[in-house]
N, C-alpha and C positions, 0 to 999 in steps of 0.2 A: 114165510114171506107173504102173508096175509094181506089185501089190500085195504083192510080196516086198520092196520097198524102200520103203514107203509114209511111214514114220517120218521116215527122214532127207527123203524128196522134199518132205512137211508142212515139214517145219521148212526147208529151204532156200527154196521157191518158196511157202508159203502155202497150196497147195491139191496134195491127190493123191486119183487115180482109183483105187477098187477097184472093178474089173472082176467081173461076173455075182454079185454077191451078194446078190440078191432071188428065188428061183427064181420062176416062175411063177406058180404055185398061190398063192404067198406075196401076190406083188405084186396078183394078181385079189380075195386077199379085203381088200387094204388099199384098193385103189381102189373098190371097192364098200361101203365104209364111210364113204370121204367122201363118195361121190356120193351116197349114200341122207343125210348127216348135210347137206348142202350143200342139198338140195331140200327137207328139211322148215328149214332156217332162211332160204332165202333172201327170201322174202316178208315175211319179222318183222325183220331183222337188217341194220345196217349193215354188219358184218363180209363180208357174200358180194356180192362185186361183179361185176356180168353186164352184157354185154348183147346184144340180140335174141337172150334165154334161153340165150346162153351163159357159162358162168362162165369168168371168167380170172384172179382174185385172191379169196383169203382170208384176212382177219384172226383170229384167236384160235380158230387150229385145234383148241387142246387142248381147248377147252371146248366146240367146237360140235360136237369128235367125240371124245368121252373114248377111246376103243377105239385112238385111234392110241399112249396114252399104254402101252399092251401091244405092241401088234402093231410097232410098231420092234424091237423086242427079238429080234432077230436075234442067235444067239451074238457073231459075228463084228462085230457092229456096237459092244454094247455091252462085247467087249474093245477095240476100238478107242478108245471114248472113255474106257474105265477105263485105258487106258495114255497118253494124250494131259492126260487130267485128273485124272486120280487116281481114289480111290474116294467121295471127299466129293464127285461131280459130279452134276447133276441137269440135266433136261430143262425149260427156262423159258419158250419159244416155239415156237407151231408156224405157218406159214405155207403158204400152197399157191400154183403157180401156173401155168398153164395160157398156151399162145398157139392160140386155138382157128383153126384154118382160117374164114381171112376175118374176126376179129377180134384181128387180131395186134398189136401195142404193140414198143415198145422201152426200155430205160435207157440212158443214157449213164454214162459213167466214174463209179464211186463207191466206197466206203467202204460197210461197214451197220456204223453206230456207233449205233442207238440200242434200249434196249431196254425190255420191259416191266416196271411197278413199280406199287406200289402207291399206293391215293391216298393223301396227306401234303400237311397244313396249313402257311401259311409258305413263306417263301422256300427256295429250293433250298439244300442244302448247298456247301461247298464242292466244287468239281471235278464237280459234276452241272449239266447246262441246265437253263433253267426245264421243267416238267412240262407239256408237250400230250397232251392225248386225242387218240387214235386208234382209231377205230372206239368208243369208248368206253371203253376203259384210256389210263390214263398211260403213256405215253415220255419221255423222256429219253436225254441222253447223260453218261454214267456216265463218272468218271477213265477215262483210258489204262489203269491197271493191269487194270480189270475187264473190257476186251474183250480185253486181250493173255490172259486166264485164260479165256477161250471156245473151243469151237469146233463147227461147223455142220456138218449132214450134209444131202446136198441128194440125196433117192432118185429114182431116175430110175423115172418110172412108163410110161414112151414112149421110144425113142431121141430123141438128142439129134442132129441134122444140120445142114448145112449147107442145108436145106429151111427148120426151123421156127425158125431165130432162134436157133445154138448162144448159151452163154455163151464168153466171152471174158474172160481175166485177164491181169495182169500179176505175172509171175512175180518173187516177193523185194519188192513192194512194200507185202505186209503189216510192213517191219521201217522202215518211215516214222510208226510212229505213225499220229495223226488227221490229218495232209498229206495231201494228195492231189496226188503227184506222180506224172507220166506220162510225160515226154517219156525220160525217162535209162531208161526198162524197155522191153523189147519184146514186144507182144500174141502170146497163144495163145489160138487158137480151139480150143476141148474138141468131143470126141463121145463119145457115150457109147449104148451099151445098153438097153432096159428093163430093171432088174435092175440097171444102176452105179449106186452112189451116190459122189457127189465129196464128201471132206472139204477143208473152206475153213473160215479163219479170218478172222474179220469185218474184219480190217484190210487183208487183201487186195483190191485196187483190180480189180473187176470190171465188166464190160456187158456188150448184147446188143443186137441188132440185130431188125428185123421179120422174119417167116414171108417167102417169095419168095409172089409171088402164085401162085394157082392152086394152091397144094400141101394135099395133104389131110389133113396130120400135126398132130396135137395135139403140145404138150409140156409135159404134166402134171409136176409136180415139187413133192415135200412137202420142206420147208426146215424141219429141225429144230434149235432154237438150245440149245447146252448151255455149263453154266456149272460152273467148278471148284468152288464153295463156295456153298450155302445163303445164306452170312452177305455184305452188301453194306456198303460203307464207312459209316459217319454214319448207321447205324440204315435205311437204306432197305431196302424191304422187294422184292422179288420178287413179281409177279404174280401166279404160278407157280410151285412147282419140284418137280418130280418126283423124287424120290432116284435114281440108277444102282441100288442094290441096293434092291431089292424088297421091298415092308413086307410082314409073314406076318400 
């Protein structure tokens, strides 16, 4: 996963690593924006979920930390998703998420098909699930067309090891649609840097596994979800969206 070859490796396997492109300094004043936006909401807020005061997931990053809605905006990130989505692409979801030493978790095999939208009266549209809150916003699962026209940027704020529970994909399995087939693909375990960020498209069948015990490694990770177009099929509206190009 080369970041000279990143395009073609996306589009074959679903997901490709660009290697050290958060410098440092960068990644200190991002992580210190959640953590200060993370402690004054977690007491008020279903979105920040902790426990024995440690956080390890967060819902509705954009809003509980407007400043990550800037601070992504790394040259190289935002040609990245102008050339993957075009220039009509905006930024619709932000997630965080953490395996704190001694509160470690795992997922099993999955898809992330669902995304956030606005409230709407009435039954769901064609090609969309019915509408659950999550954390207090509506999800859904939107047609096939509109997660094939996404794609996620997952910043690595920690390395990623064989310590804290790497992620794991199946390579070429985002071209199954919403299936979630597993047996006919073979698992890659990723590692990554502070400073990689891995680009993955939601159809890509990934998991991860718990922290080994004893280990002292966090693996903080902002999961930003971006979308080709403003405009969603049958009038649904977006939670969210943050334009690629920048209003003056």
């Amino acid at each position: 996963m080369a970041n000279g070859d990143w395009l073609a490796t996306l589009d074959r396997d679903g997901g490709a690593m660009l290697r050290g492109v958060l410098p440092e300094d960068e990644l200190r004043v991002l992580a210190s924006s959640l953590d200060e936006a993370f402690r004054r909401e977690q007491e008020t807020t279903e979105s920040v979920r902790q426990r024995s005061g440690q956080v390890y997931a967060v819902r509705n990053v954009l809003a509980i930390c407007p400043e990550v809605v800037r601070q992504w905006r790394h040259p190289q990130l935002v040609e990245v998703v102008r050339r993957v989505l075009g220039d009509g692409a905006g930024l619709v979801r932000g997630l965080y998420f953490d395996k704190p030493p001694d509160q470690t978790w795992a997922l099993p095999w999955h898809k992330d098909l669902t995304i956030a939208v606005c409230e709407r009266q009435g039954d769901p549209p064609s090609g969309y699930s019915p509408f659950r809150r999550r954390a207090g916003v509506p999800h859904c699962e939107p047609p096939l067309s509109v997660l094939e026209g996404m794609l996620t940027l997952r910043i690595h704020l920690d390395a990623m090891t064989d310590e804290n529970g790497p992620l794991e994909i199946l390579p070429g399995s985002h071209r199954t649609g919403k299936r979630l087939q597993i047996d006919q693909f073979e698992p890659v375990t990723l590692h990554a840097a502070a400073g990689d960020v891995l680009l993955m498209r939601p159809l890509l069948v990934h998991c991860s596994g718990k922290s080994r015990p004893q280990t002292g490694q966090h693996r903080r990770i902002l999961h930003l979800e971006f979308a080709a177009s403003a405009q969603l099929p049958s009038d649904v509206r977006w939670a969210e969206f943050h334009p690629l190009a920048q209003q003056d």
